[in-house]
C-alpha positions as CSV (number, residue, x, y, z in Angstrom):
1,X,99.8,128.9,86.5
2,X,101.3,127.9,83.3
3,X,102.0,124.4,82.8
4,X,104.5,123.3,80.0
5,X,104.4,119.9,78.7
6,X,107.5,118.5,77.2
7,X,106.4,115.4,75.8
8,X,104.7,114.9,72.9
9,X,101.1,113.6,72.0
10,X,102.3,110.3,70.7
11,X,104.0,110.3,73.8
12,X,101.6,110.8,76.2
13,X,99.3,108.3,74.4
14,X,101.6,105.6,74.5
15,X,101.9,106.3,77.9
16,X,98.3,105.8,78.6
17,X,97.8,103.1,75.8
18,X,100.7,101.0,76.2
19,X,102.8,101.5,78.9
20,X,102.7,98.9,81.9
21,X,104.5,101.5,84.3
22,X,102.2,103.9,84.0
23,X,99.4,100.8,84.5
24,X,101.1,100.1,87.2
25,X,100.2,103.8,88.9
26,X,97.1,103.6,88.2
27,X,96.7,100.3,89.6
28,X,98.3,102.1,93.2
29,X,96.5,104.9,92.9
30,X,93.0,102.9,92.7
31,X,93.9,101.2,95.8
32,X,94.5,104.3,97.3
33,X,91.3,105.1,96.1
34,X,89.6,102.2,97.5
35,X,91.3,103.3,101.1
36,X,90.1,106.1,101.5
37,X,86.3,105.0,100.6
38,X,87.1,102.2,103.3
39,X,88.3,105.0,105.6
40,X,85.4,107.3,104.6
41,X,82.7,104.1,105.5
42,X,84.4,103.8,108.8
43,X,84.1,107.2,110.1
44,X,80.6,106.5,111.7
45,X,81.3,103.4,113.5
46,X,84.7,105.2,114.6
47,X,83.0,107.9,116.2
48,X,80.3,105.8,117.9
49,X,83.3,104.2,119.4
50,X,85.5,107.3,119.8
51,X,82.8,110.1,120.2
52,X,84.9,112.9,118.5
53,X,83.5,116.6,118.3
54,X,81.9,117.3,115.3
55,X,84.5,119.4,113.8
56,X,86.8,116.6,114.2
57,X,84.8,114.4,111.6
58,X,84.4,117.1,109.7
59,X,88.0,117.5,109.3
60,X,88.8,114.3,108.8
61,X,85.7,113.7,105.6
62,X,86.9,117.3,104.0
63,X,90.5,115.1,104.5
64,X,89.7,112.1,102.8
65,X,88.1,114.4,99.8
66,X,90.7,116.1,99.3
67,X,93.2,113.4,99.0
68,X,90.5,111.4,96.9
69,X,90.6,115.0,94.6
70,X,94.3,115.1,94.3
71,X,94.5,111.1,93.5
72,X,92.0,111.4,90.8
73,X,93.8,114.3,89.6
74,X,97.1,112.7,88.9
75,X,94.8,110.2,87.4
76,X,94.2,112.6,84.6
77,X,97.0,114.0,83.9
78,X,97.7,112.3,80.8
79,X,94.5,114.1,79.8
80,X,95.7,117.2,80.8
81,X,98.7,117.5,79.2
82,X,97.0,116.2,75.8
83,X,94.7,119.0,76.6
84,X,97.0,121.7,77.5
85,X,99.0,120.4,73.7
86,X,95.6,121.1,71.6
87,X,95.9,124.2,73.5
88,X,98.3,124.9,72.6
89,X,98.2,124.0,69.0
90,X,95.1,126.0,68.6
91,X,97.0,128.8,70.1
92,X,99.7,128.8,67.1
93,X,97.1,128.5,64.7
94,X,95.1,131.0,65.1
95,X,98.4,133.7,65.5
């Protein structure tokens, strides 16, 4: 998969440095966070109330991981995309 990134690194730093929108995701996206870990720590008294099979809770933690995973994930993307730039830049150097 090849991901192109449009903006440019002073862009992307002011993004994570300076700008209250993108603050503002992160802020959500930490509460989201903190869900799911509430979720997660409720799973055993849920079942002891519930008595679900075992897959079922297995299902349901490999759920809350992977939404953790794709949280943290947009989380880094200002990383990634300074990342895939240096890439990039290396890229047209060493041609």
């Amino acid at each position: 998969m090849n991901i192109e990134v449009m903006s440019s690194k002073r862009q992307i730093n002011n993004l994570k440095k300076n700008n209250l929108v993108w603050r503002d995701i992160q802020n959500e996206l930490e509460v989201w966070l903190d869900a799911f870990e509430k979720e997660r720590s409720n799973i055993v008294d849920d079942a002891a109330n519930d008595n679900p099979s075992t897959a079922s809770v297995l299902l349901h933690l490999g759920d809350l991981n992977g939404r953790a995973k794709a949280v943290k994930y947009m989380l880094s993307l200002p990383d990634l995309f300074l990342s895939i730039l240096e890439d990039k830049k290396d890229d047209s150097i060493s041609k």
